[in-house]
LUMKOLGU-729996 format. One record per residue: residue number from 1; x, y, z of N, C-alpha, C, O in turn; residue in one letter. Coordinates in pm, whole numbers, plus 50000, padded with zeros to 5 digits. Layout:
% residues N
PT     k     n.x     n.y     n.z    ca.x    ca.y    ca.z     c.x     c.y     c.z     o.x     o.y     o.z   r
PT   NUM       X       Y       Z       X       Y       Z       X       Y       Z       X       Y       Z   a
...
END
This chain:
% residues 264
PT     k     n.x     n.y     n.z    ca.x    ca.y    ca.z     c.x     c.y     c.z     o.x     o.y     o.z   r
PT     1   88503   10720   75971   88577   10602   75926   88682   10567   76031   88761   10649   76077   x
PT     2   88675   10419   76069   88836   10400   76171   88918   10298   76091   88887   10251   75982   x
PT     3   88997   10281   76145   89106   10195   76124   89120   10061   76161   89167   10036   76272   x
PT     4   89082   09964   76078   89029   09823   76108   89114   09727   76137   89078   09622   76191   x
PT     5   89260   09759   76098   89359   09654   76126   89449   09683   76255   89492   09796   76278   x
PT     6   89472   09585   76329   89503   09568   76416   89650   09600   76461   89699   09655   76560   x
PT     7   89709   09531   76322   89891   09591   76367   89891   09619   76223   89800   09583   76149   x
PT     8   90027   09704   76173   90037   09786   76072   90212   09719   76054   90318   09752   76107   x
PT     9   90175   09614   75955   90249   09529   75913   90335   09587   75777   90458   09578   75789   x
PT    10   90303   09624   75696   90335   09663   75558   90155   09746   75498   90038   09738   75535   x
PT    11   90247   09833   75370   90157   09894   75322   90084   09845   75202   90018   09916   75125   x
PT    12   90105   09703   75193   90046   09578   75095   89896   09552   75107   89808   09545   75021   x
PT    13   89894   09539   75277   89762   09513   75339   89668   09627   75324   89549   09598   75343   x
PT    14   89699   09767   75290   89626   09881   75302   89545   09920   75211   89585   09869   75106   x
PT    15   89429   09999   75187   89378   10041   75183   89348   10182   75121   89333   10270   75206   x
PT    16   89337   10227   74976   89365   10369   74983   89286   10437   75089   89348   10534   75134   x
PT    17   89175   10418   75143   89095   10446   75240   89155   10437   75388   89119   10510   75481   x
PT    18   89238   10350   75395   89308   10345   75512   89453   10451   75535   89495   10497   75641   x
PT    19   89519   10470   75376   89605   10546   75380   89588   10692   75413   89664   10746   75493   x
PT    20   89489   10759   75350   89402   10832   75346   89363   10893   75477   89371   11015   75497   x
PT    21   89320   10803   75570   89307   10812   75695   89437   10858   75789   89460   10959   75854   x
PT    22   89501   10751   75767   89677   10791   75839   89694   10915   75813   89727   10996   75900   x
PT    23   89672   10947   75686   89768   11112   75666   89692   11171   75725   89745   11218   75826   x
PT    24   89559   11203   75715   89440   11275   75762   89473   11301   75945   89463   11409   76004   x
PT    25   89508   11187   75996   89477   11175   76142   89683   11218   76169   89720   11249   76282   x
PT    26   89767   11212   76076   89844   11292   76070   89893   11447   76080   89980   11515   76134   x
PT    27   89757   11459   75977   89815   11617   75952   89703   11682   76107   89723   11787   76169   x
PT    28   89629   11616   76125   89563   11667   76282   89699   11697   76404   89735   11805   76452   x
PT    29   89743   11586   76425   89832   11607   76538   89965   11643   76478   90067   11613   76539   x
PT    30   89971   11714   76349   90089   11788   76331   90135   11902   76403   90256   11922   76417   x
PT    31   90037   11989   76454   90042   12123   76493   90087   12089   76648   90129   12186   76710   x
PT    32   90083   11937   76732   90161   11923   76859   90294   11955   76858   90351   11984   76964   x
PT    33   90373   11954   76716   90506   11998   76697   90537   12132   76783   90615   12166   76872   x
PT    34   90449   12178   76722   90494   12352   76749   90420   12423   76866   90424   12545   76878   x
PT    35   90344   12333   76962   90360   12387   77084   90430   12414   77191   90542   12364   77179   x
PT    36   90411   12489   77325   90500   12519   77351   90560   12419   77456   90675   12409   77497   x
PT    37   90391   12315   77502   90409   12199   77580   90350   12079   77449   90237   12075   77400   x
PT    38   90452   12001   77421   90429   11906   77299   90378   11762   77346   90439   11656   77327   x
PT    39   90248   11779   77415   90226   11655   77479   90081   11657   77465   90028   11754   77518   x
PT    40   89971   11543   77384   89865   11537   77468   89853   11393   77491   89919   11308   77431   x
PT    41   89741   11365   77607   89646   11223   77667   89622   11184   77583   89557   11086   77622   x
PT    42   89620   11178   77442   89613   11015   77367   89639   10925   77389   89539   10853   77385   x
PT    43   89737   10865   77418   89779   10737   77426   89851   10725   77595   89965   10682   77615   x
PT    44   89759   10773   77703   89781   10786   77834   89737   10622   77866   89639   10554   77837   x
PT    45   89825   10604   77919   89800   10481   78008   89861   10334   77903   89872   10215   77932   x
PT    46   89888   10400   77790   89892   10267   77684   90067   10242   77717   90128   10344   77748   x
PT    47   90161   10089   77712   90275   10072   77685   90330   10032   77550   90273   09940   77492   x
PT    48   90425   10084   77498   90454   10107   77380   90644   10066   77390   90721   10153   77431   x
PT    49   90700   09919   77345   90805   09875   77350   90864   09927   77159   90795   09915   77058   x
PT    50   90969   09968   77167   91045   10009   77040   91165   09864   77052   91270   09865   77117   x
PT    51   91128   09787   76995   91242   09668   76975   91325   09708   76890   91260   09682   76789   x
PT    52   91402   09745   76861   91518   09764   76713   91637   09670   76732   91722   09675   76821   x
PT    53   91625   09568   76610   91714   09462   76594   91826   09493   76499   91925   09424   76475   x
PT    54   91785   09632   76439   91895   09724   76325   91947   09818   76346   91873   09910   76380   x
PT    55   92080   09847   76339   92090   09994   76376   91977   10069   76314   91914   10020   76220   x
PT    56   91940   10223   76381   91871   10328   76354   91886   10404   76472   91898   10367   76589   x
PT    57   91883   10534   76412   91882   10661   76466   91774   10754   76453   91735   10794   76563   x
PT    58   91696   10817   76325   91587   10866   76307   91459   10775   76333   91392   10794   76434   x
PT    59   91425   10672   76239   91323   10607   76311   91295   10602   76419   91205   10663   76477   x
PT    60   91403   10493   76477   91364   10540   76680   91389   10642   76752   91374   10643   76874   x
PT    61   91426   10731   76689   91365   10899   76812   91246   10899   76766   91160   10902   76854   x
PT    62   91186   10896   76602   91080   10936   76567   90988   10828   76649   90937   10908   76727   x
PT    63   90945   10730   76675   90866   10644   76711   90868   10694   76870   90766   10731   76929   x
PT    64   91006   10690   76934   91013   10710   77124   90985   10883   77117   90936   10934   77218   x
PT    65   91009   10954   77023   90903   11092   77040   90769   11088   77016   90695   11173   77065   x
PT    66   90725   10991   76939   90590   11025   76916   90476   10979   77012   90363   11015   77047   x
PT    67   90583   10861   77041   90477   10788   77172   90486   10853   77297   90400   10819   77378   x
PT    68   90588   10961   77341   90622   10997   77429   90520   11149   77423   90485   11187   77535   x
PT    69   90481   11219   77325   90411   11325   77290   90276   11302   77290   90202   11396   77320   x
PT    70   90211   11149   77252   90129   11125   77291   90085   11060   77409   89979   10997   77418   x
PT    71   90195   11082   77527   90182   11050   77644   90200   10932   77685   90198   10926   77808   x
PT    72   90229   10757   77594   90235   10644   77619   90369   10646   77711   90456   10730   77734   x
PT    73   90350   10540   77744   90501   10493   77820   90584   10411   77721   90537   10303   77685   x
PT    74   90731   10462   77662   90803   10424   77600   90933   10325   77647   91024   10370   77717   x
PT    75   90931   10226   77614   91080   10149   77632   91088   10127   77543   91004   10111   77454   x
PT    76   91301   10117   77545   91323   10093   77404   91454   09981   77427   91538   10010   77512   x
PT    77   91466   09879   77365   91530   09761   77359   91583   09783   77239   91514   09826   77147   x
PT    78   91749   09750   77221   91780   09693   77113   91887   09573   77084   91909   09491   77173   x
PT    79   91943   09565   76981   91991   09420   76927   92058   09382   77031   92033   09297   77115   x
PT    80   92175   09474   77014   92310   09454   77099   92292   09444   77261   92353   09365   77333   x
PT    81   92193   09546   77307   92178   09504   77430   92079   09412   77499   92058   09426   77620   x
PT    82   92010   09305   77418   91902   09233   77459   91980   09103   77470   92101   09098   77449   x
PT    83   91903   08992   77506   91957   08863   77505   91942   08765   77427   91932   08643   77443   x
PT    84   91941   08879   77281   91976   08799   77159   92093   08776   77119   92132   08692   77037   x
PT    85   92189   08902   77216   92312   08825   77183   92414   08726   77258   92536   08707   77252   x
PT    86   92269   08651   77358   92281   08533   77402   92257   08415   77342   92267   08300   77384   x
PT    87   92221   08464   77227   92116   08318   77154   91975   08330   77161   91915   08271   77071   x
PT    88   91882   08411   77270   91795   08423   77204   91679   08446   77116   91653   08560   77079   x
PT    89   91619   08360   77087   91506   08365   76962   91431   08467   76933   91361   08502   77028   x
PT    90   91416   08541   76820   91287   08606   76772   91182   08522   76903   91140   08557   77013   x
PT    91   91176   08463   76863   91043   08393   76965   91035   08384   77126   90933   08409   77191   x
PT    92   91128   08356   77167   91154   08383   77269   91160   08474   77361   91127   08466   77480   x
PT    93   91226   08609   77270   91163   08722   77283   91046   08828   77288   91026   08937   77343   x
PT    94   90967   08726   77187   90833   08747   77198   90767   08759   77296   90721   08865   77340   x
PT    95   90752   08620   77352   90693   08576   77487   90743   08661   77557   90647   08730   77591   x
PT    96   90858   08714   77615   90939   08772   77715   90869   08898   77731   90820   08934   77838   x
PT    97   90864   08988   77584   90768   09093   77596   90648   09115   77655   90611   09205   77730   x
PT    98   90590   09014   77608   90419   08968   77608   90372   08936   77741   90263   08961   77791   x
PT    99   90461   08884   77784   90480   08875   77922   90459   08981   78027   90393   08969   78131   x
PT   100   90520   09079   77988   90527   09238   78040   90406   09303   77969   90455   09412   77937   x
PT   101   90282   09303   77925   90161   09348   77848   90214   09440   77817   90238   09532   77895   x
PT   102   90246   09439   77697   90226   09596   77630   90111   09565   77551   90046   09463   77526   x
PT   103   90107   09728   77507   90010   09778   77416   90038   09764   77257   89957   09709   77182   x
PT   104   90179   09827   77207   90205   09804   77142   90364   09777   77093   90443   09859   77140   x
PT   105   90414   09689   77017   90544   09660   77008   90568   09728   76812   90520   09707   76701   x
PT   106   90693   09831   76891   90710   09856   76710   90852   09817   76748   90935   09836   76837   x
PT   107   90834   09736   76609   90962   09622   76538   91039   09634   76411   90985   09615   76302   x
PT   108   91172   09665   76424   91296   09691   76340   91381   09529   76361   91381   09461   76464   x
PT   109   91441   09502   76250   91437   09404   76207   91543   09318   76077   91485   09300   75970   x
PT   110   91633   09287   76082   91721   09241   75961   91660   09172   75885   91691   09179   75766   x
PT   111   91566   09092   75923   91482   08997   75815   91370   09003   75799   91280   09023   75880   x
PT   112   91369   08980   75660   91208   09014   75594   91078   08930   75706   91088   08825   75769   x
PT   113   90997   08997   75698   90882   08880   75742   90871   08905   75932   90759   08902   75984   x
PT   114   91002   08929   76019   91015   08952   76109   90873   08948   76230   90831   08878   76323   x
PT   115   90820   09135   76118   90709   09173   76203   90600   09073   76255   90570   09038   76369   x
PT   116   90546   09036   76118   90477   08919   76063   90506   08823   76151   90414   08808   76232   x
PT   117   90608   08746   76169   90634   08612   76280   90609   08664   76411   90575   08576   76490   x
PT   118   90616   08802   76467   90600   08855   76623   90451   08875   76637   90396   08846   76743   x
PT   119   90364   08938   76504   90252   08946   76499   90132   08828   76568   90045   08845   76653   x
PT   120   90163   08735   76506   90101   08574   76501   90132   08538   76637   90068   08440   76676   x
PT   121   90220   08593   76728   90264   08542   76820   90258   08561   76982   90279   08490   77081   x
PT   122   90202   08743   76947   90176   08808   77090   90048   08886   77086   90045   08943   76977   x
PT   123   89962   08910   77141   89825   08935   77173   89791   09111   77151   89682   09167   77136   x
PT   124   89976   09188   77157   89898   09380   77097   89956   09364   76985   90005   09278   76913   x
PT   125   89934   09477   76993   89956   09525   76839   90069   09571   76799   90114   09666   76863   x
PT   126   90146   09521   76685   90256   09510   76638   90304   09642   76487   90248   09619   76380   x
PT   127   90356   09708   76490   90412   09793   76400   90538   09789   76344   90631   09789   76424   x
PT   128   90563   09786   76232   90675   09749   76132   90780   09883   76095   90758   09980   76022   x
PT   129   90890   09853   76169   90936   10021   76124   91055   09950   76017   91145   10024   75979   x
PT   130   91055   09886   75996   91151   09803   75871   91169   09697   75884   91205   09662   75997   x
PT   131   91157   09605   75792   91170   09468   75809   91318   09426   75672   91273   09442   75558   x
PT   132   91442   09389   75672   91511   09359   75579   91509   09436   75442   91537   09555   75446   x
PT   133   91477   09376   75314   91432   09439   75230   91293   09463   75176   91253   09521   75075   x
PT   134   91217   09385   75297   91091   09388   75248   90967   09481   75203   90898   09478   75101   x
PT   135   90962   09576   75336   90890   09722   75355   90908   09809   75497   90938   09776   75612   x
PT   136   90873   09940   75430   90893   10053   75558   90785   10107   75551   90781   10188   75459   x
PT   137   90690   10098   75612   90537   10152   75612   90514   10306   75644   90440   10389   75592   x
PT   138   90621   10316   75769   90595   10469   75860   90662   10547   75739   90602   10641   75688   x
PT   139   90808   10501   75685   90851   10570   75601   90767   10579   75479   90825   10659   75406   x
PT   140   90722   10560   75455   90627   10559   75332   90547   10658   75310   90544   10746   75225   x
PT   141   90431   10607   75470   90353   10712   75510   90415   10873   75504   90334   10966   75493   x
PT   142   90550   10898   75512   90582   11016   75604   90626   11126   75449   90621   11248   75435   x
PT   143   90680   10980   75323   90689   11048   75214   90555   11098   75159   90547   11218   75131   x
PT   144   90462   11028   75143   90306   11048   75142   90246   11206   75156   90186   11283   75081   x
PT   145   90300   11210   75305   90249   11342   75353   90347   11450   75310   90308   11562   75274   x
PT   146   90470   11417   75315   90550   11540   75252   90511   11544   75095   90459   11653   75069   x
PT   147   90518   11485   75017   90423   11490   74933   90267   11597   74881   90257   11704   74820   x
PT   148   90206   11539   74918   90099   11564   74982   90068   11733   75019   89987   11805   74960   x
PT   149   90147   11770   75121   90202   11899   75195   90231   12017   75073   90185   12130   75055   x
PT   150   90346   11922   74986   90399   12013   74895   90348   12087   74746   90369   12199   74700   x
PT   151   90256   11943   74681   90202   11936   74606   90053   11943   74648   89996   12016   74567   x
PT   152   89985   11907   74721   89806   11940   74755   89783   11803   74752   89726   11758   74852   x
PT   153   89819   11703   74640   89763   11564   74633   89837   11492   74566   89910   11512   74469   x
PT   154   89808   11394   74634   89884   11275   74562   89834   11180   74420   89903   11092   74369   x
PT   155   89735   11212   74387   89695   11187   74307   89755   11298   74157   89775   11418   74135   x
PT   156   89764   11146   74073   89822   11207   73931   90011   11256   73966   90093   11299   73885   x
PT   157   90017   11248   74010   90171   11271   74061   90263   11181   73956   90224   11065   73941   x
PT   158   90371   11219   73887   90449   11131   73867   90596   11125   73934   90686   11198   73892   x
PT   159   90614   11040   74036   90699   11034   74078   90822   10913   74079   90820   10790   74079   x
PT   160   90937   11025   74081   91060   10937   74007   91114   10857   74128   91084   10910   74235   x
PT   161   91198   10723   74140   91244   10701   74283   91394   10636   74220   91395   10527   74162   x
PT   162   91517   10718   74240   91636   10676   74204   91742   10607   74264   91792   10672   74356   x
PT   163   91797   10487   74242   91912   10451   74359   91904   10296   74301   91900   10233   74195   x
PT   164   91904   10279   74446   91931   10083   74448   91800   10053   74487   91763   10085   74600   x
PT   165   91746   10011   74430   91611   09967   74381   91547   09826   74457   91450   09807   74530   x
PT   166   91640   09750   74408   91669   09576   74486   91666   09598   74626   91557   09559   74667   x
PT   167   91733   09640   74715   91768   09593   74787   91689   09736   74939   91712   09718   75058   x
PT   168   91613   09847   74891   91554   09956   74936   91402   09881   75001   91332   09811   74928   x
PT   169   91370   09908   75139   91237   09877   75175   91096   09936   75173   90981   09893   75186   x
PT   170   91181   10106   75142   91141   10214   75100   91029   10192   74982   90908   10210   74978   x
PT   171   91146   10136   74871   91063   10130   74764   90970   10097   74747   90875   10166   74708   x
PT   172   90967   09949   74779   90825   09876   74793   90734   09938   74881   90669   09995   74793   x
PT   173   90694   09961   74956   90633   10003   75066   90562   10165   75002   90451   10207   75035   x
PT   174   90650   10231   74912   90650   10388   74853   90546   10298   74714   90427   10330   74706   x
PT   175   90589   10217   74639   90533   10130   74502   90385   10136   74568   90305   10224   74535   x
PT   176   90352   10033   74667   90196   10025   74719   90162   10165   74745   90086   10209   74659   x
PT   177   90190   10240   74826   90117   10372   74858   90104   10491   74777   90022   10580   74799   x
PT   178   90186   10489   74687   90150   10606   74565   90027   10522   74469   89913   10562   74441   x
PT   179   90112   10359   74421   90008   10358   74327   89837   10338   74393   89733   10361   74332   x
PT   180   89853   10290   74536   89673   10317   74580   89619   10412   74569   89497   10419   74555   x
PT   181   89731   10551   74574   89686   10693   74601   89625   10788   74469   89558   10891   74477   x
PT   182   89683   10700   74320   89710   10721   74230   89792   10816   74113   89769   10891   74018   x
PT   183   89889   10766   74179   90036   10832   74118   90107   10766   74079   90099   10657   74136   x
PT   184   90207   10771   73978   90290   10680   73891   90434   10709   73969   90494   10800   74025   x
PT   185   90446   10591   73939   90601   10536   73989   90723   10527   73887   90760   10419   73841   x
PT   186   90770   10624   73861   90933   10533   73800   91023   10543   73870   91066   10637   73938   x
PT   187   91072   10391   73846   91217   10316   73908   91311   10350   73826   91286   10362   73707   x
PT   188   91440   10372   73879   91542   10408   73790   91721   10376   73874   91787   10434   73960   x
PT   189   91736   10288   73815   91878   10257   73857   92016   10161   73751   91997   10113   73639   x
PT   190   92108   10159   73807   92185   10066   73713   92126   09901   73714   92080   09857   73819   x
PT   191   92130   09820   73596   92072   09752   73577   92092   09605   73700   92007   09517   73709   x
PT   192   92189   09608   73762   92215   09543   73877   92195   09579   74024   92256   09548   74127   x
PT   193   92096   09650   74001   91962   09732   74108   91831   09730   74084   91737   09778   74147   x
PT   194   91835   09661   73975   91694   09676   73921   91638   09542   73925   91661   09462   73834   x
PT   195   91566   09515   74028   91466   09374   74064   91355   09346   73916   91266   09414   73865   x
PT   196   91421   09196   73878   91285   09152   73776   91163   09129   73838   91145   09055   73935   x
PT   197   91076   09199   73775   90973   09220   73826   90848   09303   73869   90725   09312   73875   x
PT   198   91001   09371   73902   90884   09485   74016   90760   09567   73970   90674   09628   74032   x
PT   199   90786   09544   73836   90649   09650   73762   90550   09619   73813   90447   09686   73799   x
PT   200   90560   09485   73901   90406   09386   73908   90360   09467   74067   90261   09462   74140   x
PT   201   90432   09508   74068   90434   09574   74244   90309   09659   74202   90217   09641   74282   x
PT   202   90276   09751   74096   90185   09871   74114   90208   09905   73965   90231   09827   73872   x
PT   203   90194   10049   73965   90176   10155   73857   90284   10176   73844   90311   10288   73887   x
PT   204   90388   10112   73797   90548   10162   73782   90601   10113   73599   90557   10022   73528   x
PT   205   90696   10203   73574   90737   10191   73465   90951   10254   73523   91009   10347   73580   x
PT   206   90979   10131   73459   91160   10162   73505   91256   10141   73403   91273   10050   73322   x
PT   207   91310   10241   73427   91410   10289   73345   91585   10250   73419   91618   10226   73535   x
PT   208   91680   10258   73270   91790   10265   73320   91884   10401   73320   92002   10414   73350   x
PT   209   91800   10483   73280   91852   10640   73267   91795   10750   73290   91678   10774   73261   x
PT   210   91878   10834   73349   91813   10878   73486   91761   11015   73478   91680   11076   73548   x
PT   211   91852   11060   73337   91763   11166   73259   91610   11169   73226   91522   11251   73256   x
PT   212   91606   11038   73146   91484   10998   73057   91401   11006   73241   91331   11105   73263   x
PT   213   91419   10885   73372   91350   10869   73461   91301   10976   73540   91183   10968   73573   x
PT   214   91388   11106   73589   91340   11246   73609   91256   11334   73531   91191   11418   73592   x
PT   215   91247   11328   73407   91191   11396   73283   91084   11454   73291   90991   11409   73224   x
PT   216   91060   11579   73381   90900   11595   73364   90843   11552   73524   90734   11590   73565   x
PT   217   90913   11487   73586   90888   11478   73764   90845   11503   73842   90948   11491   73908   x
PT   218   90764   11538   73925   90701   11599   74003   90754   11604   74157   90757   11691   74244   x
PT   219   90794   11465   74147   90945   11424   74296   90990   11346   74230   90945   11259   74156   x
PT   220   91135   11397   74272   91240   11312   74269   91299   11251   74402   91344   11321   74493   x
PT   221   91294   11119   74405   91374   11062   74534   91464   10942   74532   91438   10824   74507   x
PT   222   91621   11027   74578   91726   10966   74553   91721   10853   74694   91667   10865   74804   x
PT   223   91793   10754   74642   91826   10659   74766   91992   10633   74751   92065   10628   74652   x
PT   224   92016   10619   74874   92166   10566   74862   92189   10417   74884   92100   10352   74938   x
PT   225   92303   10359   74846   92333   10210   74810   92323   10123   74985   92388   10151   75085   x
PT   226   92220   10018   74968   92190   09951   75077   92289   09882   75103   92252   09767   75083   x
PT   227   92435   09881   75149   92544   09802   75184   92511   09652   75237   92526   09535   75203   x
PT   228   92448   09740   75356   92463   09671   75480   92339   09494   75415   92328   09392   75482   x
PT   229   92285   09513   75305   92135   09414   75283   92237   09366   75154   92174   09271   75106   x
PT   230   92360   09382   75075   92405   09341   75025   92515   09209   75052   92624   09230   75105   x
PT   231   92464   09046   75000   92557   08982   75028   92679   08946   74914   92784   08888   74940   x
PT   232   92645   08985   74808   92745   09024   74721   92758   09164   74686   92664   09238   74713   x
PT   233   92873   09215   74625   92868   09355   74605   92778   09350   74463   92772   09258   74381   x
PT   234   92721   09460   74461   92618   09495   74333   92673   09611   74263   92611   09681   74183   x
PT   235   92775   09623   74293   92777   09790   74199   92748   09786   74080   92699   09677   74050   x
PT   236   92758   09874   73974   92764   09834   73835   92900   09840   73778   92991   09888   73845   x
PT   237   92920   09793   73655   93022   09807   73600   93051   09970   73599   92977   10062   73634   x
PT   238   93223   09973   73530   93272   10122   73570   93126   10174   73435   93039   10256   73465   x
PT   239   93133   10114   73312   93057   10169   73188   92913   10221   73193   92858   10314   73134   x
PT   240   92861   10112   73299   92743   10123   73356   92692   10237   73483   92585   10292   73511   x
PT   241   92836   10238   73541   92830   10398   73633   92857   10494   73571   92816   10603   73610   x
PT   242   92924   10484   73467   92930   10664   73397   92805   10672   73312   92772   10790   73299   x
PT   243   92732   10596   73257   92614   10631   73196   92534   10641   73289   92433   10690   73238   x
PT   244   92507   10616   73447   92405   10588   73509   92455   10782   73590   92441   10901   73565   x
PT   245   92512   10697   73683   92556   10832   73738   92665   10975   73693   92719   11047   73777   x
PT   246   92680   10993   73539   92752   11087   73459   92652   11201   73501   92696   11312   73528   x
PT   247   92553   11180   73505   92445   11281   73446   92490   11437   73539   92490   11423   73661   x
PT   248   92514   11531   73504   92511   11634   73560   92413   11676   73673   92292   11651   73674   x
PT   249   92480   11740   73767   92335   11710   73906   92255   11844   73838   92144   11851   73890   x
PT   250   92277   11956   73735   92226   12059   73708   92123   12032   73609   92046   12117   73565   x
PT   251   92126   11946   73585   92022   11837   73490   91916   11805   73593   91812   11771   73538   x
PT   252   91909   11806   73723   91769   11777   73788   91649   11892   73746   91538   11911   73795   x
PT   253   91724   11963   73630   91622   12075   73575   91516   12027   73473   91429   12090   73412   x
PT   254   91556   11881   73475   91447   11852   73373   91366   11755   73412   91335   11662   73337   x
PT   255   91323   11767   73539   91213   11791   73639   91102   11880   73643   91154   11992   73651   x
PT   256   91010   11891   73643   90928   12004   73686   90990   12064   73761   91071   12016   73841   x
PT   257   90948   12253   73739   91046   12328   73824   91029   12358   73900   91103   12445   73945   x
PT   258   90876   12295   74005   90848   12311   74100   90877   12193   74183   90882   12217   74304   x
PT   259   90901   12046   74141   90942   11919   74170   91002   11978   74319   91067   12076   74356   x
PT   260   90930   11837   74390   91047   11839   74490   91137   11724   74522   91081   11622   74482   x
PT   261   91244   11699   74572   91358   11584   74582   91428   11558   74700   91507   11631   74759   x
PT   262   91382   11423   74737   91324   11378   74862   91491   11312   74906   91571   11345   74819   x
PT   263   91531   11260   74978   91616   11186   75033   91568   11103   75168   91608   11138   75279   x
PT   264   91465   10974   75146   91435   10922   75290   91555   10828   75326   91558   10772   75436   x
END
């Protein structure tokens, strides 16, 4: 089986068959970790640009190590130092790249859709390492496999996902790839985190309490409050934070007691 799509936009477009694959062709070149020379000719001769228009720190080592382990040639551009903070364009930038052939451009991003507009626009292949609030694909993938790793399969899993709900790229992106994989989703946050809707995303059922949403768990994964994607403040009321977040952290016991609890 290969991999039919061209750039790896969001995990909307996928495939349980395609997901499936990723982890698979994952857990192969896992064991390059722990050699003693962490490099092979895969991706020899290919150029591989890391654009990041957001701050990040883990993503882009993870992306400029991986391409670098698989031997590509890595550059890495970001917001502050490009000549966007001349004025110019997503688009403009495009061309500028495209210009220089790469192979592939992975793209970080303040606004939704981002990848998507660079996609349509330059001739390789384009990878989404976050787009606004929209989706995080690699992150997704990477919960997948830890997952996966810990438990044997992802299938039948019920897994809890706690925090700020609204405004997480995580989530969505985690919503498509469990429920293709077939595992249940509950959402769980204060009610001014909690997007109308989202049930429609997949196999999810959401709660506003975080007892009832852990209950029986298999993972638990906390998120912390997306500031920076907030243009009003969202907190909850004080009434609404002591019922939400009161809960004793010694209470994550009513989890499965083998559960594991993720922080991406």
């Amino acid at each position: 089986m290969s991999f039919k799509h061209k750039h790896i936009l969001g995990i909307e477009q996928m495939t349980r068959e395609d997901i499936q694959l990723i982890l698979d062709t994952a857990d192969s070149f896992k064991e390059i970790n722990s050699r003693e020379i962490k490099k092979v000719p895969t991706l020899r001769g290919k150029t591989i640009i890391n654009a990041f228009f957001e701050a990040s720190t883990r993503t882009r080592l993870s992306f400029e190590i991986a391409g670098k382990r698989l031997s590509a040639d890595t550059v890495n551009i970001s917001g502050s130092t490009s000549s966007v903070v001349k004025g110019e364009t997503l688009e403009d930038t495009a061309k500028n790249i495209e210009a220089m052939a790469p192979d592939i451009i992975v793209i970080r991003h303040g606004h939704s859709g981002a990848p998507h507009y660079l996609a349509d626009r330059v001739g390789c292949s384009v990878v989404n390492a976050g787009d606004g609030a929209h989706e995080h694909p690699s992150q997704a993938l990477l919960d997948l496999m830890t997952m996966r790793e810990h438990k044997g399969s992802i299938e039948g899993l019920e897994v809890a996902i706690v925090g700020d709900i609204t405004h997480s790229r995580v989530v969505r992106s985690n919503i498509y790839a469990l429920s293709r994989m077939g595992a249940k989703v509950r959402l769980c946050g204060p009610g001014t985190m909690l997007p109308i809707g989202i049930q429609q995303l997949g196999n999810v059922e959401v709660f506003t309490d975080m007892g009832e949403a852990i209950k029986d768990a298999d993972v638990v994964m906390m998120l912390r409050i997306q500031m920076e994607r907030q243009s009003n403040i969202m907190l909850p009321s004080l009434r609404e934070y002591s019922r939400f977040y009161g809960l004793n952290p010694n209470n994550l016991k009513l989890a499965k007691p083998d559960a594991i609890v993720m922080h991406p």
